[in-house]
N, C-alpha and C positions, 0 to 999 in steps of 0.2 A: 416344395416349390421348385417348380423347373427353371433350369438357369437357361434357359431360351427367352423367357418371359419377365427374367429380374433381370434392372441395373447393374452395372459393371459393380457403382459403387455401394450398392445393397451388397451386393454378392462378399465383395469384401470385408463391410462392416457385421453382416453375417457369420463370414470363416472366421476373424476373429472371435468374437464372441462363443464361438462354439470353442475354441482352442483357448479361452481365457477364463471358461470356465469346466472345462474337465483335465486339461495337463496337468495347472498345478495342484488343483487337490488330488487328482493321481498320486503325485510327487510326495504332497504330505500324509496321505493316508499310508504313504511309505514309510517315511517319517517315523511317526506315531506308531509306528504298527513296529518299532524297535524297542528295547527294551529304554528304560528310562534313562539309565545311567549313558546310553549310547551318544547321546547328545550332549555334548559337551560345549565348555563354550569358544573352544579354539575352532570349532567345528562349527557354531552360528557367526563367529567373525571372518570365518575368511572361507564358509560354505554356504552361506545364508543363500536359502532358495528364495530369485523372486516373485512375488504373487503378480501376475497379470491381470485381475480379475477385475479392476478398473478398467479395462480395455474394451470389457463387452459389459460396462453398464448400463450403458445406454442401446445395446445392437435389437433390443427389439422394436428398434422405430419403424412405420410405416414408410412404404414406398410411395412416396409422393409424386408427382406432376412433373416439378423441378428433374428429380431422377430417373422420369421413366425414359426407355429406348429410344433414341431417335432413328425411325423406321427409315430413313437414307441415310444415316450414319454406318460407316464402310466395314466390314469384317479385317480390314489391315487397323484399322483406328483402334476396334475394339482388343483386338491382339497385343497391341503395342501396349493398351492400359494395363491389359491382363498380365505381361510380363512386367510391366513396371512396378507392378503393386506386390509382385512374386519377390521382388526384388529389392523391395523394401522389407519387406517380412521377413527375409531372409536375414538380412542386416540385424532386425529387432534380434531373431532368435538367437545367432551369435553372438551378441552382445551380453545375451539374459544368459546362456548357458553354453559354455564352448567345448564341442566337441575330444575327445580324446586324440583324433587326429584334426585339429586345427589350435593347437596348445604355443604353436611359434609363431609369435609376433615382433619386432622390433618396441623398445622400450618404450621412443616417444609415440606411435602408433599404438598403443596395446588398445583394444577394446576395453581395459581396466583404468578406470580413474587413478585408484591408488597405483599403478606400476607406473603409469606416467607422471603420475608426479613423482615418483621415485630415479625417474630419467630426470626430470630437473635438478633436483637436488644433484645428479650425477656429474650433470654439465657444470653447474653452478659452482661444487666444492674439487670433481676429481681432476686431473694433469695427467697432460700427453705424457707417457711415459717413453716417448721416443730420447733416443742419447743423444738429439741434439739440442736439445734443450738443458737448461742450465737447474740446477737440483733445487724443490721445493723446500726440504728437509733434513734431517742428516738418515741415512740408511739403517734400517734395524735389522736386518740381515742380510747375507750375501745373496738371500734370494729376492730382496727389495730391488724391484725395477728402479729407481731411484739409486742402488749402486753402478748399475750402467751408466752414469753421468759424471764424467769427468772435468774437472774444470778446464782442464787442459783443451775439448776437443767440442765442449757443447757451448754452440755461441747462441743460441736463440733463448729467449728470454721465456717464463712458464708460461703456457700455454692450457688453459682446459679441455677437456675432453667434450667434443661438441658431433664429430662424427663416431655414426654406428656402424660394426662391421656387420657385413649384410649375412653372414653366417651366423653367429649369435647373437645379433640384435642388442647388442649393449654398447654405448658414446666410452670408447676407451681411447681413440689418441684425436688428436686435434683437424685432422682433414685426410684425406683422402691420402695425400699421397704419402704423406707418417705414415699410415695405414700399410700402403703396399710396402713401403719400403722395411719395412719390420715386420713383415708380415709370419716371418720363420719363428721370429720369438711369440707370437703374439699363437702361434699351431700350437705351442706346448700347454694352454690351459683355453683353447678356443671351444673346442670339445664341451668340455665342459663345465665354461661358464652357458654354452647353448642351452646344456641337464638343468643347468640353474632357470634359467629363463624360460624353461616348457614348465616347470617344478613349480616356479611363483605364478605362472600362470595356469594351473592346474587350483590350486588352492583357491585362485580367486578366480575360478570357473562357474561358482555357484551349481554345481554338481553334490549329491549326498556322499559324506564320506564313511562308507562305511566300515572303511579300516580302523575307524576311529571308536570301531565299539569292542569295547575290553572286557576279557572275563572275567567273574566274579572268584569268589574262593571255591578251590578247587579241596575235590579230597584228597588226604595225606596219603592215602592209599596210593596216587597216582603218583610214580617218581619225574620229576622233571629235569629234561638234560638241555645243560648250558655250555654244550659244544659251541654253538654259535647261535645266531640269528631263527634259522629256522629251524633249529632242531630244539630251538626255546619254545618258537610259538606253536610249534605243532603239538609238542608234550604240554605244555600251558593250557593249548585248546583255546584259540585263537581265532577266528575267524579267518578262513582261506583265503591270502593275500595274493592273486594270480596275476600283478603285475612288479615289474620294478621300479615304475615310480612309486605308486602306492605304498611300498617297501619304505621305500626313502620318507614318505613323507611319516608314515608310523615312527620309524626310527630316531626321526629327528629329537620327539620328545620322549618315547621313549629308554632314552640312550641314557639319561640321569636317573632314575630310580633301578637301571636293573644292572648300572656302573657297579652300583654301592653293593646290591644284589651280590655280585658275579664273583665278589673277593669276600664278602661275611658270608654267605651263605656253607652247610657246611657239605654240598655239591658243589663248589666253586671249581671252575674248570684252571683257577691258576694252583698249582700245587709245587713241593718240592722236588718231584722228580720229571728226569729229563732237563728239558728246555722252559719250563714253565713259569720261570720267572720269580717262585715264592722263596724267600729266603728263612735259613734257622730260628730270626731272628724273628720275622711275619710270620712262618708258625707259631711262634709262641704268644705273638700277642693275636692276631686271630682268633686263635684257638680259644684263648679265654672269651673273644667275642662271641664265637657260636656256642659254646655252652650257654650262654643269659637267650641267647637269641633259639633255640634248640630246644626248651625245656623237655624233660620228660614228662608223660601222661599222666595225672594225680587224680583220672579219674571226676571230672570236673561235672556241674549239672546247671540246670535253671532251677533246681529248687533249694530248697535249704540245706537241706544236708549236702548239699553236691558242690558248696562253697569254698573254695581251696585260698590260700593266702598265696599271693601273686608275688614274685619280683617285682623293683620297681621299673619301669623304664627304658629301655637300651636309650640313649640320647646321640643322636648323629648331629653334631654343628656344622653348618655348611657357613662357613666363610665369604665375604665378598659375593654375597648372595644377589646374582641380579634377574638371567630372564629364569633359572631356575626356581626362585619362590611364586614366580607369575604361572607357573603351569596349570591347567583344572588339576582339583584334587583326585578329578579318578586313575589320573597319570600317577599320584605320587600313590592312591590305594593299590597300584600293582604290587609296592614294595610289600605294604601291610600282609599283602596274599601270600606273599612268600614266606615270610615267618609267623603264621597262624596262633601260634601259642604263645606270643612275647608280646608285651607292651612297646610301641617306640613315639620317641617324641622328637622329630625334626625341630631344629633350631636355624631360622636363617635370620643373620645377620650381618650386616653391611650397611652402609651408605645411600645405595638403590637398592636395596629391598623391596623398596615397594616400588619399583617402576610396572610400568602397565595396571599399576592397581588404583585407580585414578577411584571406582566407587567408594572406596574404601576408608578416603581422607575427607577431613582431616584427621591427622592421626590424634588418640587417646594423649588424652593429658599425661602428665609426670607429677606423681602421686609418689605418697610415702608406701604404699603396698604395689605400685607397680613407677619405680623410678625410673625408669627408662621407656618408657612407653610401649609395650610390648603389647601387639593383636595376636589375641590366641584362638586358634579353632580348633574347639573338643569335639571330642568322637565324633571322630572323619572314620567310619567303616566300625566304631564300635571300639578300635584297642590299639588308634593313632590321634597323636595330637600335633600339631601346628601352632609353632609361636615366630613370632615377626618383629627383630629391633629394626628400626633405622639409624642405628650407632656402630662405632666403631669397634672390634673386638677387644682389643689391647684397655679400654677407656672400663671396659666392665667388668674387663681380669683383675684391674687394679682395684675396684671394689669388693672382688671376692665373690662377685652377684652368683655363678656356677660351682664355685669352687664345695666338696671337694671333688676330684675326680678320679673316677672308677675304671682300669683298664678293661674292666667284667661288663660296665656299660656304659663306655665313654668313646665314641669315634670323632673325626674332623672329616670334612671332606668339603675339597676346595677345586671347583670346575674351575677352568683358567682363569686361576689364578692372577697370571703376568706377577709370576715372584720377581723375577728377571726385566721386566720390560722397566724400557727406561721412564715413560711418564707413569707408572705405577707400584714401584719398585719401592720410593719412600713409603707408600702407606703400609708395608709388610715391617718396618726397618723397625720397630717396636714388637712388633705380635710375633713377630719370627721367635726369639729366644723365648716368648711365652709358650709357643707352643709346645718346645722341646722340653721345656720344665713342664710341662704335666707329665710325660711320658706314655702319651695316650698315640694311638695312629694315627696319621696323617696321610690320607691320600689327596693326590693331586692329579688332573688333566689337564690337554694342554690340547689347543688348535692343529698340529703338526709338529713332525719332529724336532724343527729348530726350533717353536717355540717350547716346549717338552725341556730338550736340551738347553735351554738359555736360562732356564726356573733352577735344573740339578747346578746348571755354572755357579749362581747368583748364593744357593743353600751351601755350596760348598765355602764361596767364597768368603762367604757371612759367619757360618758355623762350621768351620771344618772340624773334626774330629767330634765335634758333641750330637751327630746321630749315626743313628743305624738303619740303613737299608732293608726295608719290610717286603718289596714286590719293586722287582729290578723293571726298568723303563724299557716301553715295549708299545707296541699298538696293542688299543685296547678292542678285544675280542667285540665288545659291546656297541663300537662306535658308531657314531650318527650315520650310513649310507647316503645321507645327503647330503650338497654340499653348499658353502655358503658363499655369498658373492659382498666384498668389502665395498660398499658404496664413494668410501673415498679413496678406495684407488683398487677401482675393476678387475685389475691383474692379479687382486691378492686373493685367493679362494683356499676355503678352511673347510671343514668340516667339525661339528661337534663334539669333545670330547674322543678328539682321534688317540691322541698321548695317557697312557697311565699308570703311575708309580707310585709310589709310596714310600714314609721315613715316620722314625719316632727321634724322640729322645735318650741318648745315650742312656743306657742303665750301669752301672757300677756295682757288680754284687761282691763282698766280701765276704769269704768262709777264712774260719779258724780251723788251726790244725795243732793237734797237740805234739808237742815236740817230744821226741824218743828222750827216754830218761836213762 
């Protein structure tokens, strides 16, 4: 059809139509055409492509009367439409999928439903953190903008955070001219909270992620080095990550399963020589972890004869389990990949355990064969299992529910914690000496250094001399690359599992010696 002879508005309901129905099934036969496991579901919540295809449901209508040309209607008229309509389409597109370079938007502006309503909450809960205002809270660190507030010199009363600075687009002090006049303090994390704000809007771009498709099990043939980040995923065989957001957005979830990786595994890049952070006392109990984890080869088959009697188990407890038991399983089968030959059975338990698992509830009754209500999911990849309390540790120590426990296959591992912090501090004030009485490892994470440092104060404070030091406090080689933004107070930004160390329980060993006669 010659567009000399169609309506402005044919022409249009046309070009849709043709673009509403070949882009996005372009997009999904992209999709689809990945392997299965690639699609995960952090990747349809905050990647979901949308289908246009209602758009040209109707575009094979007839040109009617109503729409045909009018033959004195001016060539400026018709121009004027033609960019109008360009310029609407425009808008749609950006909307449905935003380019790699149009990723910064101001928060209440974002072209994302969810990021703006994420600016409300912002306005609504976070406080100008300028010093003239008078303190919300008491301070949890010396790097809490909230210790910049003296009573002595701030007379204005709190104030919310309502303006956005026009650099990184997030409502952090109350107007304009807080704004400029703090502006020095405000250069030290402006940067990037900006990373944060292109990073949330990248995610919810509706773009395919295809950093997000992870490799299967590898041969043992192949040795894998956990130098760091990219000399992981290159020997792993990884899919070629060629940017640094992308980077970031991988890491964020993969930062918890290859933590635990990076100190059991028996390639662990932390060791006792040099600067490396493992101590005498963490060889020794590692050590017994990668032998259960390490088997050697028995010669094993799918048929009868090829049947071997297995260990039981490795069991890693993850404490105060919250967005970590919400991850898709193909994030936690990376770990299964790494120790090919061992049984492991993740345990998360906590309180919010089950946040984000809203399909899930109501939870399992409290039965005499499962009293505590635990959701368990078997063979995830074949030779992991997943189980899930919504209770307290300390509550099913006292029952004995785990007990006994096995330095050969018994680990803790507790992402921030907040041993230290003041509103979460009591719920440790029981479980803490449980823990040490097992004599099992214990590693911990921590958001940054001072929170890190504020968890070792708290363990000394509580137990001093009944543990031992297993992996001296340090950044962890593994940490999330990307960083996080505190919605109720902008200026706090954390990353992932930055801090990682480790303690057990004091041992006591006693030798006899026979006395000279």
């Amino acid at each position: 059809m010659v567009g000399n002879y169609t309506c402005v508005q044919c022409l249009q309901v046309l070009r849709k139509g043709t673009r509403a129905s070949n882009y996005p099934a372009r997009l999904q036969r992209l999709a689809y055409s990945q392997p299965k496991h690639a699609i995960s579901p952090w990747t349809r919540s905050f990647g979901s492509i949308r289908n246009n295809r209602s758009l040209g449901a109707s575009s094979e209508g007839k040109c009617t009367s109503k729409h045909a040309p009018n033959p004195s209607q001016s060539n400026a008229t018709l121009s004027a439409q033609r960019s109008a309509s360009t310029t609407t389409e425009h808008v749609v597109d950006r909307n449905s999928v935003l380019k790699p370079n149009d990723l910064f938007h101001s928060f209440s502006r974002s072209p994302s439903p969810v990021i703006r309503k994420r600016a409300e909450f912002i306005k609504a809960n976070a406080f100008c953190p300028h010093p003239s205002h008078q303190q919300t809270r008491a301070p949890v660190s010396p790097h809490d903008p909230e210790a910049r507030k003296s009573p002595d010199l701030s007379n204005l009363p709190p104030s919310h955070s309502h303006f956005e600075c026009p650099d990184c687009g997030v409502p952090i002090y109350c107007s304009e001219g807080h704004w400029m006049d703090d502006f020095e303090a405000h250069l030290e994390v402006c940067e990037t909270v900006r990373q944060i704000n292109e990073d949330d809007h990248d995610l919810n771009s509706g773009r395919f992620f295809n950093e997000f498709s992870y490799p299967g099990v590898q041969d043992e043939s192949f040795i894998v080095n956990m130098t760091n980040w990219d000399t992981f995923m290159y020997t792993r065989e990884f899919e070629a990550i060629n940017s640094d957001r992308s980077m970031r957005q991988v890491t964020r979830m993969l930062t918890y399963p290859q933590t635990i990786t990076s100190v059991l595994h028996e390639l662990s890049p932390y060791n006792i020589h040099g600067k490396n952070r493992l101590t005498p006392e963490g060889l020794k109990s590692f050590s017994a972890l990668r032998y259960s984890l390490h088997p050697p080869k028995a010669g094993e088959d799918i048929d009868i004869k090829g049947l071997r009697v297995k260990a039981p188990p490795v069991r890693i407890f993850m404490l105060g389990a919250r967005a970590e038991s919400s991850l898709p399983r193909d994030v936690w089968l990376q770990l299964q990949y790494m120790f090919p030959r061992s049984l492991l059975h993740l345990i998360f338990i906590g309180p919010e355990s089950m946040s984000n698992r809203d399909s899930e509830f109501p939870l399992p009754e409290r039965t005499p064969e499962n009293p505590f209500g635990g959701i368990t999911e078997d063979r995830l990849g074949g030779q992991m299992k997943i189980t899930t309390y919504v209770e307290y540790f300390h509550t099913m120590y006292k029952a004995n529910y785990f007990g006994p426990f096995d330095p050969y296959l018994d680990c803790f591992m507790l992402f921030h914690p907040g041993l230290g912090h003041p509103a979460s501090s009591h719920e440790w004030q029981e479980t803490l000496p449980q823990l040490l009485e097992t004599k099992i490892p214990i590693l911990c994470t921590g958001y940054t250094q001072w929170d890190m440092e504020r968890d070792i104060n708290w363990v000394n404070e509580k137990c001093a001399g009944e543990f031992d030091i297993l992996l001296e406090p340090g950044e962890n080689i593994f940490r999330s690359l990307r960083w996080d933004l505190n919605d109720l107070d902008p200026h706090d930004v954390s990353c992932g599992n930055w801090g990682l160390w480790g303690f057990r329980g004091k041992r006591y060993e006693a030798t006899t010696h026979k006395s000279d006669e």
